[in-house]
N, C-alpha and C positions, 0 to 999 in steps of 0.2 A: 202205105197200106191203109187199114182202118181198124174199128174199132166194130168187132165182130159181135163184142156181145154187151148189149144197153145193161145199166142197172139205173132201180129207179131212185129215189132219196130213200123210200122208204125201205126198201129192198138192202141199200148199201146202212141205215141206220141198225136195221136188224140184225146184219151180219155183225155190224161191229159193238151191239151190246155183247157179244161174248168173246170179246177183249177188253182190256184192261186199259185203254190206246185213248180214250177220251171221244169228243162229240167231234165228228166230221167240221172243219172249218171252207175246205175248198176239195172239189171232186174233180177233174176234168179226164181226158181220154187222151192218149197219147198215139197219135197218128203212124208212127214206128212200130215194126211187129208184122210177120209174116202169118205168125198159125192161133197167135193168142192176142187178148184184147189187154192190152195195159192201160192204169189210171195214175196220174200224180190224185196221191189222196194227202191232207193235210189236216191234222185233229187239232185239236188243242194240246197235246202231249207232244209231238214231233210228226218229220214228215216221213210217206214212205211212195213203193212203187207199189201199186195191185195188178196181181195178174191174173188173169180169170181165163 
């Protein structure tokens, strides 16, 4: 499938000042996913999945 919905650096910077998770290290889009768009995101604190 794809990755239905873009965010920008600055877009995904914003959201994650209101976590406690640290500065984005690595963002990318995860091409699996029927109805939502997933990211591998990677901070400086740990990794996770983003689902939007």
């Amino acid at each position: 499938m794809a990755v239905y919905t873009q965010v920008s650096d600055e877009a995904l910077e914003t959201f994650l000042d209101g976590y406690d998770i640290g500065r984005p290290r690595s963002f990318k889009g995860i091409a699996e996913g029927v109805e939502n768009s997933n990211y591998y995101l990677e901070t400086g604190k740990r990794r996770f999945i983003l689902t939007l």
